[in-house]
C-alpha positions in Angstrom: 26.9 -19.4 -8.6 26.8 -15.8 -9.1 26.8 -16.1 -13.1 23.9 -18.6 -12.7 21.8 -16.2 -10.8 22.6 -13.7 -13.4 21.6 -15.9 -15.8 18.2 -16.6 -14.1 18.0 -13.2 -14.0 18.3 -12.6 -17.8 15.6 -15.7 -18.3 13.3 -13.2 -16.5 14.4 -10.5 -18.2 13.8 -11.8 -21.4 11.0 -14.3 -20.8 8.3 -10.8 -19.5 9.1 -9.3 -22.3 8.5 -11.4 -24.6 5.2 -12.7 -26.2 2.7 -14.2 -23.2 3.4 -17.5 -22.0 1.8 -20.6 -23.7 -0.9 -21.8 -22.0 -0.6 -25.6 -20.7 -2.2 -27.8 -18.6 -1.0 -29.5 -15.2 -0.7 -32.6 -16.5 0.5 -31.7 -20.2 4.2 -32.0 -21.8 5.3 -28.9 -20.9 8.3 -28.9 -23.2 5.6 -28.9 -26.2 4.0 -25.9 -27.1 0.2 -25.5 -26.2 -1.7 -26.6 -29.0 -4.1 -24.2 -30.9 -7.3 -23.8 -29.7 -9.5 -22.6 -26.5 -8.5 -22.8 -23.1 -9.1 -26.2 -21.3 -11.8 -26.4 -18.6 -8.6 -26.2 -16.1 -7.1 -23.6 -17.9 -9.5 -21.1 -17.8 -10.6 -21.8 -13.8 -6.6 -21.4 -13.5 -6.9 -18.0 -15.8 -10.5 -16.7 -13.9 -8.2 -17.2 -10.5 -5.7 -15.1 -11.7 -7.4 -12.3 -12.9 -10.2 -12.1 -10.7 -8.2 -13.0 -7.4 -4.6 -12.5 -5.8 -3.8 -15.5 -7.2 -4.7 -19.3 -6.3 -4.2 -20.7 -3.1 -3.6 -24.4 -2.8 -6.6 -26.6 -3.1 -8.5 -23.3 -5.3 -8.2 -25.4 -8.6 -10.1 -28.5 -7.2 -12.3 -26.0 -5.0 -13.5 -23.8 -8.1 -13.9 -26.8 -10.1 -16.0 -28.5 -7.5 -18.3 -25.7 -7.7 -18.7 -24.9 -11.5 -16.6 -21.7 -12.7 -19.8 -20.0 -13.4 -21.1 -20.5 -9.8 -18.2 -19.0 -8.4 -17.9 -16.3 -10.2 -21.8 -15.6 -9.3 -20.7 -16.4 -5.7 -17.7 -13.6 -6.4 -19.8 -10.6 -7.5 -21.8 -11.2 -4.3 -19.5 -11.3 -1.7 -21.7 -10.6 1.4 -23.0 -14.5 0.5 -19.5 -15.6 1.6 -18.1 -16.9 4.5 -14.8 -14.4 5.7 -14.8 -15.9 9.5 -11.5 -16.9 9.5 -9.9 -13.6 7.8 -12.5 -11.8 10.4 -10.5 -13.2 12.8 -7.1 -12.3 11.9 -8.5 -8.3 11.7 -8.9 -8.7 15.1 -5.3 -7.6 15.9 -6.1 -4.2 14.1 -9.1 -2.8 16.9 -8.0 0.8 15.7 -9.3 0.2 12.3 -12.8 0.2 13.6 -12.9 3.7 15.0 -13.8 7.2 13.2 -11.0 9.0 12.0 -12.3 11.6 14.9 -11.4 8.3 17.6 -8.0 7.7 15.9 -7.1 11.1 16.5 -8.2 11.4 19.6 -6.7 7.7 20.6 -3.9 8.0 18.8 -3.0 11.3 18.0 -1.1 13.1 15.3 2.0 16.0 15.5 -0.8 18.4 14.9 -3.6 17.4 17.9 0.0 17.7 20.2 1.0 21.3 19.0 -2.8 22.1 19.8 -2.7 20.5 23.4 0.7 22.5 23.9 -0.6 25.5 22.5 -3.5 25.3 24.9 -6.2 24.8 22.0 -7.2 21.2 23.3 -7.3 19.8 26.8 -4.1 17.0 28.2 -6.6 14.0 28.9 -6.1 13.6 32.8 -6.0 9.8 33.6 -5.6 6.7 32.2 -2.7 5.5 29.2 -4.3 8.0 26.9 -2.7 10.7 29.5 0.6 9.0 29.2 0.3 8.9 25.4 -0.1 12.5 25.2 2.8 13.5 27.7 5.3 11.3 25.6 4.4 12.7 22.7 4.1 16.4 24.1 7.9 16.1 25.6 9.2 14.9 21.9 7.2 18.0 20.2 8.8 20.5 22.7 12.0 18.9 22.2 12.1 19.0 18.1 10.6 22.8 18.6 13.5 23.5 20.7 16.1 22.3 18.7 14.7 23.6 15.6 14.9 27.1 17.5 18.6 26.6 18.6 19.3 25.5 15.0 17.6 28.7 13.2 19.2 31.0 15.8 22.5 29.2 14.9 22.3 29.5 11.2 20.9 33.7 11.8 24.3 33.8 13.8 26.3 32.3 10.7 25.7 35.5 8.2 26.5 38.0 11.4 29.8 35.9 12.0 30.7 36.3 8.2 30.0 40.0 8.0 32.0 40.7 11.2 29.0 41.8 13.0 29.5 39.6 15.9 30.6 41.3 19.2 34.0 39.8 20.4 34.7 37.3 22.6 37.8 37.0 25.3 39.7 34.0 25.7 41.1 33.4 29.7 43.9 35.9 29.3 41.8 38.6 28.2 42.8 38.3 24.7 40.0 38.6 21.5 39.1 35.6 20.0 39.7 36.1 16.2 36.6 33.9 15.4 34.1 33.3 18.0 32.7 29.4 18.8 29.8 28.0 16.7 26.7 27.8 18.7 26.4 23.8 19.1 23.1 22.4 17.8 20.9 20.8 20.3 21.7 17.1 21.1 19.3 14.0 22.3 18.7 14.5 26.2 20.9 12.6 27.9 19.2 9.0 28.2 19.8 7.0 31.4 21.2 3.2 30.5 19.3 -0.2 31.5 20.8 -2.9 33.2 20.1 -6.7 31.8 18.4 -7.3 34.9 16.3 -4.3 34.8 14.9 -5.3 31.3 14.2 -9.1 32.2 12.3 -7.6 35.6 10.4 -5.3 33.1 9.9 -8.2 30.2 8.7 -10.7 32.9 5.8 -8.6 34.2 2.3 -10.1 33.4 1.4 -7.9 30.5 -0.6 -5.5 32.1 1.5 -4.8 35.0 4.5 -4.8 32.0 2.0 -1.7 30.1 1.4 0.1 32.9 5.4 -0.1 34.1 6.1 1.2 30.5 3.3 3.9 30.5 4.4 5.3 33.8 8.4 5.8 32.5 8.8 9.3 31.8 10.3 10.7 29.0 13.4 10.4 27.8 13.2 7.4 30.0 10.4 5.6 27.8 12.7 5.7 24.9 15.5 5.3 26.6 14.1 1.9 27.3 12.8 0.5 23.6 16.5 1.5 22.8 18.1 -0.7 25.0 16.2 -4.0 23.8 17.8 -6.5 21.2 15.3 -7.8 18.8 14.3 -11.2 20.3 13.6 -8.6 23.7 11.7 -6.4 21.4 9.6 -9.1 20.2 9.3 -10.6 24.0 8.4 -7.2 25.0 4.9 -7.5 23.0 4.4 -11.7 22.5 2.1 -12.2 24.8 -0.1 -8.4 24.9 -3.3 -8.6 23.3 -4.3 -6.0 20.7 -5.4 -3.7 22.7 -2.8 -3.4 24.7 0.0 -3.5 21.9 -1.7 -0.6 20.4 -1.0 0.9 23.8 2.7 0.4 23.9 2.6 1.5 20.1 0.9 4.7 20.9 3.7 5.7 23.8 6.0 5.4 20.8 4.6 6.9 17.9 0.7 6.9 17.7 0.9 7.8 14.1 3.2 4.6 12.8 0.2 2.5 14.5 -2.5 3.9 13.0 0.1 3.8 9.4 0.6 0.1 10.2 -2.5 -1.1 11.1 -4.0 0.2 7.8 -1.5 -1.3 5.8 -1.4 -4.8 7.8 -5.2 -5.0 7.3 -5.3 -4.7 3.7 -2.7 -7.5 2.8 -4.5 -9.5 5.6 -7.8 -8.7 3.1 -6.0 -9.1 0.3 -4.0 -12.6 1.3 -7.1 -14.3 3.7 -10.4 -12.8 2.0 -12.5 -15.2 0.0 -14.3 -12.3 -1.3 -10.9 -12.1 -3.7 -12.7 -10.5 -6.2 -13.9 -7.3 -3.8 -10.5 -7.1 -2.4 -9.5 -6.4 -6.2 -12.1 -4.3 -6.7 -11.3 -2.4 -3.7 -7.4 -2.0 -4.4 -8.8 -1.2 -8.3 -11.0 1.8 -7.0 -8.1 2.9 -4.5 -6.0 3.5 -7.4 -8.2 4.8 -9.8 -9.6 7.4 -7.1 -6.0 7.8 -5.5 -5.1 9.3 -2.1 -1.7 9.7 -1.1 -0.9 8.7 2.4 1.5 11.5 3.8 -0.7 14.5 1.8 -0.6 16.0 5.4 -0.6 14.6 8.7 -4.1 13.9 9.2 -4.3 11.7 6.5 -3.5 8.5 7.4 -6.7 8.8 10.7 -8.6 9.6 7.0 -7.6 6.9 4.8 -9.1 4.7 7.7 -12.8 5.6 6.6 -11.8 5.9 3.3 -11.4 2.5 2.6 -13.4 0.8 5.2 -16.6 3.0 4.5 -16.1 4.5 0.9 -14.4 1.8 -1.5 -15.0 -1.4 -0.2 -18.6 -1.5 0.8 -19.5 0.0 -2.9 -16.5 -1.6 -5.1 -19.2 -4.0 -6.9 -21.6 -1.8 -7.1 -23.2 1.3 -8.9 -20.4 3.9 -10.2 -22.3 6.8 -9.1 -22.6 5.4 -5.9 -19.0 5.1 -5.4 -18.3 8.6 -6.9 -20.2 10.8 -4.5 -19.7 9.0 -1.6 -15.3 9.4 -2.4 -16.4 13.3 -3.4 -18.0 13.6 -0.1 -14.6 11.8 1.7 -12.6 14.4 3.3 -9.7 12.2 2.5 -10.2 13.3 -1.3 -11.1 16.7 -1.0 -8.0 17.4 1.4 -5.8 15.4 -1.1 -7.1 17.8 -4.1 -7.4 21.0 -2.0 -11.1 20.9 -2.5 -11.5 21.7 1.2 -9.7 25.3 0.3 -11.8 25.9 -2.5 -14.0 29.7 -2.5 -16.2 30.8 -4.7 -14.4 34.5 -6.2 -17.8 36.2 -5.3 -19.3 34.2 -2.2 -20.5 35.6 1.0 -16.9 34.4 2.6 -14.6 36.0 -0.2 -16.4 39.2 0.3 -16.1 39.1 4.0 -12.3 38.7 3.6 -12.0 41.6 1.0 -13.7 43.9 3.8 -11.6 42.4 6.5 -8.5 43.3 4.7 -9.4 46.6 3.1 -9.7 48.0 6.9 -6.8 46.1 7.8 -5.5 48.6 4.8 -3.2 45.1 3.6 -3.7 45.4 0.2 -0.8 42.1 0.0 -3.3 39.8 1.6 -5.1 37.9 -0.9 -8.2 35.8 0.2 -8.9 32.3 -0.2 -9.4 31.7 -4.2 -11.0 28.9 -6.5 -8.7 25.8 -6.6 -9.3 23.8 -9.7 -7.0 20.3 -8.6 -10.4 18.6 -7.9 -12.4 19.3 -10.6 -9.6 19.0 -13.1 -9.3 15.2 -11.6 -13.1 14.7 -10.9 -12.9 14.8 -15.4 -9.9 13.9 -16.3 -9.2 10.5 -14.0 -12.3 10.0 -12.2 -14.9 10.7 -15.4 -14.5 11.2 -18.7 -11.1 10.9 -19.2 -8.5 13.3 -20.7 -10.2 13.1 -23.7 -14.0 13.3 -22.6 -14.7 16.6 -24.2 -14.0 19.0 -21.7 -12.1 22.3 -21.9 -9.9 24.3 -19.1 -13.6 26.5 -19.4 -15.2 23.4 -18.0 -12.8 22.5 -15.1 -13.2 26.2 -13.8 -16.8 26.2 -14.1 -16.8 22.4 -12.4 -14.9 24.3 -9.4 -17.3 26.7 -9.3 -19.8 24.3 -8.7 -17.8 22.1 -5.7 -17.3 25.1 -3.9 -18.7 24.9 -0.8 -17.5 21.5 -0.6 -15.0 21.1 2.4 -13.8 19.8 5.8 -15.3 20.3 9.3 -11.7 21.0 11.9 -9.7 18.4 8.9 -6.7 18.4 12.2 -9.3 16.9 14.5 -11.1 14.4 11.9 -13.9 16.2 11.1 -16.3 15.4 8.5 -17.9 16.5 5.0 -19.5 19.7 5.8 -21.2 22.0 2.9 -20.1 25.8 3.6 -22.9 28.0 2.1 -20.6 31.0 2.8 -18.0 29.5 0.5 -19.8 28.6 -2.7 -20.4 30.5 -5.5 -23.4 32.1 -6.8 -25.1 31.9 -10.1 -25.6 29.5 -12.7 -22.9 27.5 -14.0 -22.0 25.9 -17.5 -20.2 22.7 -17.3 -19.9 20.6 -20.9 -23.1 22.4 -22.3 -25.0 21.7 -18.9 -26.4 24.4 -16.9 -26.4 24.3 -13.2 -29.0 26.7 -11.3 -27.9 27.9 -8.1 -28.9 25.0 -5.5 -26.1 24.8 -3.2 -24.9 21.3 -2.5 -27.6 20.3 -4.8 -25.3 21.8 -7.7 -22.1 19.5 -7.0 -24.7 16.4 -6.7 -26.1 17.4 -10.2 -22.4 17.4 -11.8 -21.8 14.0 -10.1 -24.6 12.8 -11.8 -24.0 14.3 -14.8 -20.5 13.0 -15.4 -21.7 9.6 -14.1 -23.8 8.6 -16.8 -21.4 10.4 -19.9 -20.8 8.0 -22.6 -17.5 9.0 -22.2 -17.4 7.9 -18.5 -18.7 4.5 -19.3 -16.1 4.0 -22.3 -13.0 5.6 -20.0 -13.9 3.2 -16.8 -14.3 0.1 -19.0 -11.3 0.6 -20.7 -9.8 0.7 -17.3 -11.4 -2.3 -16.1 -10.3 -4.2 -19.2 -6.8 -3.0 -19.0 -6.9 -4.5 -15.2 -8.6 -7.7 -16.4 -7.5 -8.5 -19.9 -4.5 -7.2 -21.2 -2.6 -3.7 -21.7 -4.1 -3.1 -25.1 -7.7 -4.5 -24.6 -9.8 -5.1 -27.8 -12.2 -2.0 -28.7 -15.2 -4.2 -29.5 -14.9 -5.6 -25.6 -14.6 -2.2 -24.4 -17.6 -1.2 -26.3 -20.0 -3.8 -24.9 -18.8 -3.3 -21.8 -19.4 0.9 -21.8 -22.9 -0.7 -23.7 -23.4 -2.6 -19.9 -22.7 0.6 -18.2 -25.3 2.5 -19.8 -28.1 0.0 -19.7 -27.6 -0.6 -16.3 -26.8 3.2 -14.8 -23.3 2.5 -14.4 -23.6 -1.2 -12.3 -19.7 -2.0 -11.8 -20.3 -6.1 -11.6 -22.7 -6.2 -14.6 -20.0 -4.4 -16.6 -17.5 -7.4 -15.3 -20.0 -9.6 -16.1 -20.1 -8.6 -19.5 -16.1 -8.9 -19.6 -16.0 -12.7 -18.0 -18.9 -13.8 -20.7 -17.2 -11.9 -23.4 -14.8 -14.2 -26.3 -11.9 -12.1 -25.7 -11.4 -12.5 -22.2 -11.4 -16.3 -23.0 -9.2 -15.8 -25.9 -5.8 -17.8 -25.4 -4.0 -15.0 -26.2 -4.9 -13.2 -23.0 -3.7 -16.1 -21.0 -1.0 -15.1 -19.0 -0.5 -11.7 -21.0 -0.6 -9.9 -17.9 2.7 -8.9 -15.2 2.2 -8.6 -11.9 2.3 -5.5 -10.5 4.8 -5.5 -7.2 1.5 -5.7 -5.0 -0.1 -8.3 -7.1 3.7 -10.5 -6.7 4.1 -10.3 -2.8 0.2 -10.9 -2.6 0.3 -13.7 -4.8 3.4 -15.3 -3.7 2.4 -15.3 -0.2 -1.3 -16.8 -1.1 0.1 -19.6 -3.8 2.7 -20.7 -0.5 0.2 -20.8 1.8 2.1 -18.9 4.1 1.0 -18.4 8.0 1.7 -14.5 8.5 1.6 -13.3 12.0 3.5 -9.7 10.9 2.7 -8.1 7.8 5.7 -5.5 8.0 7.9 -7.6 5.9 5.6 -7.9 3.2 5.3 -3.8 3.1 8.6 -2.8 3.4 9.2 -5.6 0.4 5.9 -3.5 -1.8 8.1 -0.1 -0.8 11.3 -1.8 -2.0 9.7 -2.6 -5.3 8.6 0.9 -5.6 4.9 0.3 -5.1 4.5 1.3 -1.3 0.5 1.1 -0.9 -0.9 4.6 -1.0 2.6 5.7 -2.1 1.5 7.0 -5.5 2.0 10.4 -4.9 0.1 12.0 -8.1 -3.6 11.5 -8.1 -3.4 9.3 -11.6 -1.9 6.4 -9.0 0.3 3.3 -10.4 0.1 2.0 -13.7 -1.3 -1.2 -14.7 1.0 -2.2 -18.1 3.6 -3.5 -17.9 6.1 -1.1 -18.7 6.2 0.4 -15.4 7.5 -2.9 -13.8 9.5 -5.1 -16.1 13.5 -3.8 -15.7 16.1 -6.0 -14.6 16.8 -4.1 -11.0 13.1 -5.0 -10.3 13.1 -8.5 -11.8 16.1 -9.4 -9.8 14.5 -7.9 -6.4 11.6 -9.7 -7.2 13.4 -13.2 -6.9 15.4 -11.9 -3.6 12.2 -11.5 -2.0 10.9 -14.7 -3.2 13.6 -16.5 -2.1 13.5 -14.8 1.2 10.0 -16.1 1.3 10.3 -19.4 0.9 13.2 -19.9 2.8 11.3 -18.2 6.1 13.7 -15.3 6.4 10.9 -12.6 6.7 10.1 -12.1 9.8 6.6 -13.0 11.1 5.9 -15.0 7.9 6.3 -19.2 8.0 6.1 -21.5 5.1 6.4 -25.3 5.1 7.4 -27.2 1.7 7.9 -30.6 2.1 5.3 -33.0 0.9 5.8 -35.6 4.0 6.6 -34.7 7.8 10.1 -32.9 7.1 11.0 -34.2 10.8 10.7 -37.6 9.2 14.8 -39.3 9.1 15.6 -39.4 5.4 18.9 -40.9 4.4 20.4 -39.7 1.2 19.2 -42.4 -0.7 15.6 -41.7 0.3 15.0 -38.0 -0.1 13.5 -37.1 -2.9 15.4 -36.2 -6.1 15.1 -31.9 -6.9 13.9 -32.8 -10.3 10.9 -34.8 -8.6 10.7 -31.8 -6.0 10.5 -29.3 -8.8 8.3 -31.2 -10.7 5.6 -31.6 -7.3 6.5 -27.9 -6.4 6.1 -26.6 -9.7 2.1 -28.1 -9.5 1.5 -26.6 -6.2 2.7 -23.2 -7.2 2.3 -22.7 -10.5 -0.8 -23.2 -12.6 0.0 -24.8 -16.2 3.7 -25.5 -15.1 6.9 -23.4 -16.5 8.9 -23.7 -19.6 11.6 -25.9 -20.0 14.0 -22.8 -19.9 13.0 -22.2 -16.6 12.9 -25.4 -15.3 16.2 -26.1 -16.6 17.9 -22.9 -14.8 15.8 -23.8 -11.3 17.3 -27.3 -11.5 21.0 -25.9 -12.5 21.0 -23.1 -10.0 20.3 -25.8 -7.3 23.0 -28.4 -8.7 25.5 -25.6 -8.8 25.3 -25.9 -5.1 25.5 -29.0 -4.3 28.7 -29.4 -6.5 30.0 -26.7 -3.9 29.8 -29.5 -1.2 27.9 -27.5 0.6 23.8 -28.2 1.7 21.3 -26.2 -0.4 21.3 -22.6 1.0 19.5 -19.7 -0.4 21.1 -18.0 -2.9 21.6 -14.2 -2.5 21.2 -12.0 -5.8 22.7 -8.1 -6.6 20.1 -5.7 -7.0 21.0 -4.0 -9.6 19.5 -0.8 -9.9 19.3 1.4 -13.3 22.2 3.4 -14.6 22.0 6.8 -13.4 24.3 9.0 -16.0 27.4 7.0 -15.9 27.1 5.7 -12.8 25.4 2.4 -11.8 24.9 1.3 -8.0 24.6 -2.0 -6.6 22.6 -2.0 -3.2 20.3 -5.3 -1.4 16.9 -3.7 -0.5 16.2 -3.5 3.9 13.8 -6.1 3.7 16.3 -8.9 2.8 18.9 -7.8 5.3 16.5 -8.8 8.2 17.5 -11.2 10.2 15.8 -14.4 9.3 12.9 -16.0 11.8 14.0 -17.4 14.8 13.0 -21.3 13.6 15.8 -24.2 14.2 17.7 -25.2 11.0 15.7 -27.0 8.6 15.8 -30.5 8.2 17.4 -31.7 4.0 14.1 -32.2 2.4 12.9 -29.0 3.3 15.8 -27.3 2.6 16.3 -28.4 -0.7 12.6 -27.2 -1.3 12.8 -23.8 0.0 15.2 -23.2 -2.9 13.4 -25.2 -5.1 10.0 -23.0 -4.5 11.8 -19.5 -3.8 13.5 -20.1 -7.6 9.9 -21.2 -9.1 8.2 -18.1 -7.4 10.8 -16.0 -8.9 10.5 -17.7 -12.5 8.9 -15.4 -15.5 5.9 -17.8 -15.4 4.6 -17.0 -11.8 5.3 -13.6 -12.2 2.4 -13.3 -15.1 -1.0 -13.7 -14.5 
């Protein structure tokens, strides 16, 4: 078994990096290659789906055809003409994502709003859960600071004990020690133990007697408590809470994980549910072409909140230079580029701090200074490009302008606030442009400015091309889509617009020329198996597994789009783990349901379907224009293989291999696909046999391009 899954594995291997796919219809030979020509009217709804979605959904092909391609695109560049109801409703579960980052802070606050409380620079809130909240989290603060203290103290005694300089201690008889004790570092509180009974009183509560039993358990108690329950207890704990009330219990453990998993879960709930697909691609697009990392500092996560949900989404289809000032104006990208700390060398504030130290006589304290991180990336990611014509004379000048620019109380989720204090006099020069002193006025000017640079319109089409067509798009597309920019000041869905009527997107050779990304894999995969997801948690630790955690990228030039960023055989292989995982309902919170009749139904071994009719039905469903016979031939042997063990079908298990570091290479099976499965009863045959069927086809080289 093992050398067939590494077999499969090398199929995948070898199959992305090859030449793309042919291109074949669902109901063509598939063994034959795809004759010459243009794409089918099937194929190229099946290739508009891929590329302008997360992938089809059953029942997309026959809905998209229904309506004319053309129409739906229309319908796509629009998407306030759709109707999102039922993804509205699943966003219901996230109420935090509705507040200001100010609310999320306050409602769920951070490390830093506790020091403040305990350092008496913001009031306890008095009554209420909120109360409770805060006294948790002010009793794990004062613990950490005390066992960070005990642990300096102990490593200032470890030089001193060296050295000799420690007095002596006597042992009982009076006698010198020759080497005193180590201090002992701090250890966890001493945490009382629950009895069985005392957790099924507390679990059988009506849920808001249970929150209130939970909110009134002091610390270390509280903890003491989540401790003691086993996972179904955990899950029992919270079944039956509505959202409001789980973000409650969630707070009294760590406010900031909520407001981390909330934002997460709502965007693969966007992502997976919206029928606005093609503004949920937009929006991820824009997130990682204006990248924020998540853990920048500890506000912001409360920031990426509003980012998203007021700054991206709202203007991903429209005008670029829309988009660009309001993510300038975003305190979640001026505190990720250290705009926020920006002062002019020769503002009002810079000379107040001179004269504050010169009669402080500290000649070693240096004011606040210019920082350049924003401007540099305001030209060379968000503009122009690295080779817009700009010079290192430019980006200082472009800071000199943005100063100013900064962060009302950033700990307590302030907003944009222009500081007249902080921003530089005089006229600047930015790319031959002057700027006359005008304050704000100045950094609206550059905005402007860079917005409507030839350069800008080439390096954002290119971008958008890369996304859309393939890793080396064609210069003439590139050109009439930078044309499109132009004419129409920079209108995002003309420029698609452009792309979708253009002869290279069309051309055959850009069908299925494109790899997933990890994000675009788990969010297709759980679309194309129509999967009912009540816990998105799986599906993100799986994206930080792959090595694409969202706002993970930690530089501001985000992921990559080519493929050469993704295609190794460590990541190929995890790939198929998780799709096997998938389709065999072993992520937790996640259900999928394979068989083509009631899998309840009695089947006798004579009347269950053969696999090769299986794969052959479950191919159709998941994969649009079908998989080569390679593939198909290694699904169908990978499946035999276990049958001739005797044993039913199970899901296969495969090695992650990770790269060779040096001379060493590790083997290691990412968290995600050592959670226990869901708690469903066994399977019935039929469906069993097509949980491997489909977890093997997501995993094939074929759904893995798009």
């Amino acid at each position: 078994m093992q050398l067939l899954q590494r077999t499969l594995a090398a199929v995948l291997a070898l199959s992305l990096c090859a030449d793309p796919l042919p291109a074949a219809t669902p109901n063509m030979d598939k063994t034959t290659p795809r004759p010459a020509g243009p794409l089918s009217s099937d194929e190229r709804i099946f290739h508009a789906l891929n590329r302008f979605t997360f992938g089809p959904r059953p029942g997309d092909l026959e809905s998209v055809r229904a309506m004319g391609l053309d129409r739906w695109f229309q319908q796509q560049l629009h998407p306030e003409s759709i109707d999102n109801s039922a993804m509205q409703a699943r966003l219901v579960q996230y109420p935090a994502m509705q507040w200001t980052s100010a609310d999320l802070l306050f409602r769920l606050p951070s490390n830093a709003i506790i020091r403040q409380v305990i350092d008496g620079k913001l009031p306890m809130p008095a009554t209420g859960a909120l109360e409770h909240v805060y006294a948790n989290q002010v009793a794990r603060v004062e613990y950490k600071r005390e066992q960070d203290k005990q642990k300096q103290q102990a490593a200032n005694n470890a030089p001193n004990m060296m050295a000799g300089n420690a007095q002596p201690q006597m042992n009982g008889q009076g006698q010198q020690n020759m080497m005193a004790a180590p201090q002992p570092t701090p250890s966890e509180p001493a945490q009382p133990e629950f009895t069985p009974a005392q957790i099924n009183n507390t679990l059988a509560l009506q849920p808001h007697d249970r929150v209130v039993a939970l909110a009134t358990m002091p610390q270390p108690r509280f903890d003491a408590f989540l401790k003691s329950l086993k996972g179904p207890q955990r899950a029992a704990l919270l079944a039956d809470l509505p959202p409001d009330m789980k973000e409650t219990v969630g707070a009294l453990e760590n406010p900031d994980r909520v407001v981390v998993d909330e934002l997460l879960s709502q965007r693969l709930t966007r992502e997976i549910y919206s029928q606005a697909q093609l503004q949920e691609v937009m929006t991820d697009f824009w997130l990682n072409h204006f990248n924020v990392f998540l853990r920048k500092d500890e506000a912001m996560p409360y920031y990426l909140v509003s980012y998203e949900r007021d700054v991206i989404r709202p203007h991903a289809l429209g005008k670029f230079e829309d988009l660009l000032e309001w993510v300038a104006h975003s305190p979640a990208m001026l505190l990720y580029l250290d705009q926020s700390q920006s002062m002019g060398p020769d503002s009002i504030a810079a000379e107040k701090a001179k004269q504050n130290a010169a009669k402080k006589g500290d000649k070693k304290v240096k004011p606040e200074g210019l920082n350049e991180n924003y401007a540099r990336e305001l030209m060379e990611l968000h503009t122009v490009g690295v080779n817009g014509g700009y010079s290192q004379a430019d980006v200082t000048e472009a800071a000199r302008v943005l100063t100013g620019w900064t962060v009302d109380q950033p700990q307590r989720g302030g907003g944009f606030q222009f500081n007249a204090n902080r921003h530089e006099p005089g006229t600047k020069k930015v790319m031959g442009k002057k700027f006359k002193e005008g304050g704000e006025k100045e950094g609206r000017d550059l905005l402007h400015f860079l917005a409507t640079r030839p350069a800008t319109a080439k390096f954002i089409s290119r971008k958008l091309a890369v996304r859309f067509v393939n890793d080396d798009p064609p210069q003439a597309l590139v050109d009439r889509m930078a044309k499109t920019y132009l004419s129409s000041d920079g209108d995002i869905a003309k420029v698609l617009e452009t792309m979708y009527r253009s002869p290279e997107f069309w051309a055959p050779a850009t069908y299925r020329a494109k790899i997933k990304t990890p994000l675009e894999y788990v969010v297709s995969a759980a679309r194309a198996s129509d999967a009912n997801i009540t816990n998105m948690q799986a599906l993100i630790n799986g994206l930080r597994d792959m090595g694409m955690p969202l706002y993970g990228a930690i530089p501001p030039t985000g992921y990559k789009w080519d493929a050469e960023d993704w295609v190794s055989t460590g990541a190929l292989v995890n790939r198929m783990n998780f799709a096997l995982s998938l389709a065999a309902n072993r992520l937790n919170g996640i259900t999928t349901t394979w068989a083509a009749q009631d899998p309840s139904t009695q089947l006798t071994a004579a009347t269950i379907p053969p696999p090769d009719a299986e794969e052959a039905r479950l191919e159709a469903r998941l994969i649009a224009g079908g998989v080569s016979t390679t593939t198909r031939t290694a699904v169908l042997e990978q499946f035999a293989a276990q049958n001739a063990q005797g044993v039913p079908p199970a899901v296969p298990q495969m090695e992650q291999v990770k790269e060779p570091q040096g001379k060493k290479s590790t083997v290691a099976i990412p968290k995600v696909f050592q959670a226990p499965p869901n708690k469903l009863p066994p399977p019935p045959p039929i469906e069993k046999q097509d949980q491997v069927l489909a977890g093997l086809l997501l995993g094939s080289p074929e759904f893995q391009r798009r």
